[in-house]
C-alpha positions in Angstrom: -56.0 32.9 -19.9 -53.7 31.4 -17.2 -50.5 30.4 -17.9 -49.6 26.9 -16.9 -46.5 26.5 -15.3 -43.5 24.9 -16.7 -43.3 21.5 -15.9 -40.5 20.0 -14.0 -38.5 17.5 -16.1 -39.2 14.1 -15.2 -35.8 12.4 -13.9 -34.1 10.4 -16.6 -34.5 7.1 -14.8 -33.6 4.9 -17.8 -30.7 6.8 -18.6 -29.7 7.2 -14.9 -30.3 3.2 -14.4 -28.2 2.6 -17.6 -25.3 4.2 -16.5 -25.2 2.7 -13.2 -25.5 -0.7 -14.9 -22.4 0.3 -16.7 -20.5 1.4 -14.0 -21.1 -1.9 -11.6 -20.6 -3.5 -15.3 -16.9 -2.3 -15.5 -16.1 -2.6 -11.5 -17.3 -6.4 -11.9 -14.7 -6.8 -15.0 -12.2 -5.1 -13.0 -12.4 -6.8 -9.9 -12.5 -10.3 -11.7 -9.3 -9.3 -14.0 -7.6 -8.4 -11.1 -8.6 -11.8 -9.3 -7.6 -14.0 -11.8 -4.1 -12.1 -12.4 -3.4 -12.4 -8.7 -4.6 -16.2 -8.5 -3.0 -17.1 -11.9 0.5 -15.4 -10.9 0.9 -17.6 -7.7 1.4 -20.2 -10.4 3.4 -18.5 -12.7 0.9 -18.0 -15.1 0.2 -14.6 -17.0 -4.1 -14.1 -16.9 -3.1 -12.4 -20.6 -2.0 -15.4 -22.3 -4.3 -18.0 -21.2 -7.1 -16.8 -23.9 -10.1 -16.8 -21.0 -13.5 -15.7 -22.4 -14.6 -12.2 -21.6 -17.3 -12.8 -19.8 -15.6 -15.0 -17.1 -14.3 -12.0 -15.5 -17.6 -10.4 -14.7 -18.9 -13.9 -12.9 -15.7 -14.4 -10.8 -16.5 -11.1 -8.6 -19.6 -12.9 -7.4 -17.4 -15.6 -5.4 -15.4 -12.6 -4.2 -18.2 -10.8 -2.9 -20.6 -12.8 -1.9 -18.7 -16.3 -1.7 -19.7 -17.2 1.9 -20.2 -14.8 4.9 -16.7 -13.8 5.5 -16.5 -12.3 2.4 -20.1 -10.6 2.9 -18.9 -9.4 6.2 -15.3 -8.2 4.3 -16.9 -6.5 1.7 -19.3 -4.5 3.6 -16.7 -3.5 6.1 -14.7 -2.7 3.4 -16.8 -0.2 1.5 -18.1 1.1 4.7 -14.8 2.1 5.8 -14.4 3.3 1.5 -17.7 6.0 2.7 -15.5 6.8 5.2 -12.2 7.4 3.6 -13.7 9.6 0.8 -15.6 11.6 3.0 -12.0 12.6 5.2 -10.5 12.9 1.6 -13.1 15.5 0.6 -13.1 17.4 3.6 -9.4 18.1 3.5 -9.3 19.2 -0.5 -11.8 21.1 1.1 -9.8 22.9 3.6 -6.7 23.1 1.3 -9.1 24.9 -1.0 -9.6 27.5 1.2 -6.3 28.2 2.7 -5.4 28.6 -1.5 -8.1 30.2 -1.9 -7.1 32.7 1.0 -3.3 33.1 -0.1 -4.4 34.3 -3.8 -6.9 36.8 -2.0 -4.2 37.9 0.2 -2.1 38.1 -2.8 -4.4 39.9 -4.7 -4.9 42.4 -2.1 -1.4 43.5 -1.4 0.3 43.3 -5.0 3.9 43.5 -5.0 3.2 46.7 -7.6 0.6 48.9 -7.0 -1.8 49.1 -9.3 -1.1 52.9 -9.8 1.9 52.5 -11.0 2.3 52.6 -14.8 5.1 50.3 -15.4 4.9 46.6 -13.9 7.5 44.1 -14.3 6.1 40.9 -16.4 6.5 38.8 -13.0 4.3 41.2 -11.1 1.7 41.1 -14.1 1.7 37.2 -14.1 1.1 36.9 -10.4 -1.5 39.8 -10.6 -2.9 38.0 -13.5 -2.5 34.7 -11.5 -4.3 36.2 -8.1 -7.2 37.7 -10.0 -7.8 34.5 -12.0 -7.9 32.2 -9.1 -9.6 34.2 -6.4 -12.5 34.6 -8.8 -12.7 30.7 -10.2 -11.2 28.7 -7.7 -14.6 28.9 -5.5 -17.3 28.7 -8.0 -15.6 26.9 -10.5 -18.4 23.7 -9.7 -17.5 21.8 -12.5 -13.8 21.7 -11.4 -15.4 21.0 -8.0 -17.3 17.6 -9.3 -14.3 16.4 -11.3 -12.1 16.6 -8.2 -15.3 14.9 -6.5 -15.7 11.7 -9.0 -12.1 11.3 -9.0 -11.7 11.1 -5.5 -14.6 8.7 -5.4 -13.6 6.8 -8.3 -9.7 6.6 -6.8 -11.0 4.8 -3.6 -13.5 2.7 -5.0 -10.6 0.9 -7.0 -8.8 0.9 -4.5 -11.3 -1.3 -2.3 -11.7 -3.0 -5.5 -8.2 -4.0 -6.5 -7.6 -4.8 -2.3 -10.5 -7.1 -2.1 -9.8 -9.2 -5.3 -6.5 -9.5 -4.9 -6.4 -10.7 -1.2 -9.5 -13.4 -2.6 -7.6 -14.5 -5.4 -4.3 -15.1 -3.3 -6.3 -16.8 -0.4 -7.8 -18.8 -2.9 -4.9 -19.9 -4.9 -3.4 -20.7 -1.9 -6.3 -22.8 -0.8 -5.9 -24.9 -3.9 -2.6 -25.5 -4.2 -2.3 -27.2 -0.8 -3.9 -30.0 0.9 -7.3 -28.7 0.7 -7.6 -27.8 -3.1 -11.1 -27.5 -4.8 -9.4 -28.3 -8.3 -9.7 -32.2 -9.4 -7.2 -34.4 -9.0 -6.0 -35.7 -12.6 -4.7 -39.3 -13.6 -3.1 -38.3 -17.6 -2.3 -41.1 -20.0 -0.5 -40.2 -23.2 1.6 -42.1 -25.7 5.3 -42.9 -24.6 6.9 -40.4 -27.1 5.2 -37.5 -26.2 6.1 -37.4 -22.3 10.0 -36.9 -21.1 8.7 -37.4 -18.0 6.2 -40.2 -16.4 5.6 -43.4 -15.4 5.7 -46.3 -17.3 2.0 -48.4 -17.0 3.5 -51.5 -16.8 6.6 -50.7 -14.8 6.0 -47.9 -12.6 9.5 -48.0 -10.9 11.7 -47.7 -14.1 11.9 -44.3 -15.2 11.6 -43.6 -19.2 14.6 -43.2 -21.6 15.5 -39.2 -22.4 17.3 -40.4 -25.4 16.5 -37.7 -28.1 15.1 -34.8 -25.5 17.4 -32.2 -25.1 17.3 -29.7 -22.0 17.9 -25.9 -21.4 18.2 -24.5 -18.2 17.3 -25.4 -14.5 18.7 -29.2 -14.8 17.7 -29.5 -11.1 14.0 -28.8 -11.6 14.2 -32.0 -14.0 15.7 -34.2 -11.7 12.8 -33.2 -8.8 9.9 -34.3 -10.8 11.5 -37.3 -11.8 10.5 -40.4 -9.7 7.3 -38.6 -8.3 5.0 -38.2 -11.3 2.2 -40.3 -9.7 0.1 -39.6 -7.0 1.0 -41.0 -3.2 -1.2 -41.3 -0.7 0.6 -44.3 1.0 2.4 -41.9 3.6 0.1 -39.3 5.5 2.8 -37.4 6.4 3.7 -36.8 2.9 1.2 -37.0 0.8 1.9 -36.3 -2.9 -1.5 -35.4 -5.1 -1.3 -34.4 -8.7 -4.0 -31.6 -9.9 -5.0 -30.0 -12.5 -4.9 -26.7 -12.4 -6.6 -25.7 -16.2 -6.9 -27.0 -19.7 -6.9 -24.2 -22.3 -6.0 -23.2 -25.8 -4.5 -26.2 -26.6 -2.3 -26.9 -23.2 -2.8 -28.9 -19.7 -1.9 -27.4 -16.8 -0.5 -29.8 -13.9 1.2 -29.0 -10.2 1.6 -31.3 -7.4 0.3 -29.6 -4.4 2.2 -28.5 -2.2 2.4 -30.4 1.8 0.8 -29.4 4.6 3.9 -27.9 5.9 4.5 -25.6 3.1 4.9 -21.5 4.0 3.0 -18.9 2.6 5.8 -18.3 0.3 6.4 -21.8 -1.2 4.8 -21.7 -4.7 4.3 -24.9 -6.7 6.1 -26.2 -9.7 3.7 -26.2 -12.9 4.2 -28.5 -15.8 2.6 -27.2 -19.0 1.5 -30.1 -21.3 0.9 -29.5 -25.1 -1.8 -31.4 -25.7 -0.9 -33.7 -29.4 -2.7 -35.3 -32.1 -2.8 -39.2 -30.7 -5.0 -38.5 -28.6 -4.8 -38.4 -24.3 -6.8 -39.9 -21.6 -7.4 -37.8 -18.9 -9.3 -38.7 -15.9 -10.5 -36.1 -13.7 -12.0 -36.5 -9.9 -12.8 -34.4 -7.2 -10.6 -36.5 -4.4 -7.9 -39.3 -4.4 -8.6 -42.8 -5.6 -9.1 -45.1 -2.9 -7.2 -47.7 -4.4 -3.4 -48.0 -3.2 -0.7 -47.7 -5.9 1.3 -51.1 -7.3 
């Protein structure tokens, strides 16, 4: 009788496919945290207290990736150049390898006690000890080898990652907090009690009593938001839009964007809202009202 041979094991496909998925899984979560940290924080905010649904983060990296062909083009010049830097990183661990590799041979060859001798000083045993171990596991050590390997790999992928998010969720949060924003402009009307700040329906140009609000710290702040807490389009030169920025976990997010002016490093003031029990009215839109103010 012949002997069949041992078959080859079929390549775990599934299993293989299954971890990929849960790698680009967690890279996607990563690269949207770090997004909406770096957008978030141009406007003060913490991403860990707004209370934003898991699986937001792992739709966000799509616009980063693939948002328009700039950021096609960046992010396949970016992890082309990533192919790049791992494969320089590898090849010198792999030369520093050898030169250790060569000093604990040389080591090992020319012991500072020859072996001969009977006594040996406990430094010249740990070094001999040292040499032998390392000559003979350094090189073939191959699961040392792949960790060093995935870690390098791993190391610059997040990199790329965290680089490409962050820059995105900057650019964009800059986008929307000027003149060009994406995020609606907002008209909000809420009882008279609940606001310190506002404009009266019926008299726009008398600002509200603060008689029973008290005030702690940055007086100054205050006294800039009063008198310009509706939208003005009247002047082009200094147009003044109201936006909302988000509505979550029981609070409205406003900022008036900033002019066309502004610097990179002008930020925008945010007024956090705490939505109440009577009730708001809150009207949303995707550009300025075309009809002029009173």
């Amino acid at each position: 009788m012949t002997s069949n041979p041992n078959p080859s094991p079929d390549p775990n496909i599934l299993g293989k496919f299954t971890s990929v998925i849960g790698l680009f899984g967690a890279a996607l979560f990563f690269a949207g945290w770090i997004y909406r940290w770096s957008y978030f924080y141009f406007f003060q905010l913490e991403v860990s207290n707004l209370d934003l649904p898991t699986q937001s983060f792992l739709m966000v990296p799509l616009q980063i990736f693939f948002g328009d062909v700039w950021a096609i083009g960046k992010t396949a010049i970016a992890f082309l150049l990533t192919a790049v830097a791992i494969n320089i990183t590898l090849w010198l661990i792999a030369i520093v390898s050898e030169i250790v590799v060569r000093i604990f041979n040389y080591l090992l060859s020319n012991r500072i006690i020859p072996a001969t001798q009977r006594k040996q000083s406990r430094s010249a045993k740990l070094l001999n000890s040292l040499a032998v171990y390392s000559s003979s596991q350094l090189r073939f050590v191959d699961f040392l080898r792949s960790l060093i390997n995935e870690i390098v790999i791993v190391s610059w992928v997040l990199i790329v990652i965290f680089w490409l998010a962050q820059s995105q969720g900057i650019a964009d949060a800059r986008r929307d907090a000027g003149q060009n924003s994406t995020l609606p402009v907002i008209a909000l009307i809420s009882p008279e009690e609940k606001f310190a700040v506002g404009r009266k329906l019926d008299d726009v140009f008398t600002n509200p009593t603060l008689k029973g609000y008290k005030i702690i710290g940055d007086r100054g702040l205050f006294n800039d938001l009063r008198g310009t807490e509706d939208t003005d389009t009247s002047n082009p030169n200094q147009l003044r839009i109201w936006r909302l920025l988000l509505e979550r976990s029981g609070w409205i997010y406003l900022f008036k964007a900033l002019p066309a002016n502004a610097t990179p490093s002008d930020r925008p003031a945010l007024i956090a809202i705490q939505q109440g029990d009577k009730g708001y009215l809150m009207i949303r839109s995707p550009e300025v009202s075309k009809t002029s103010s009173p």
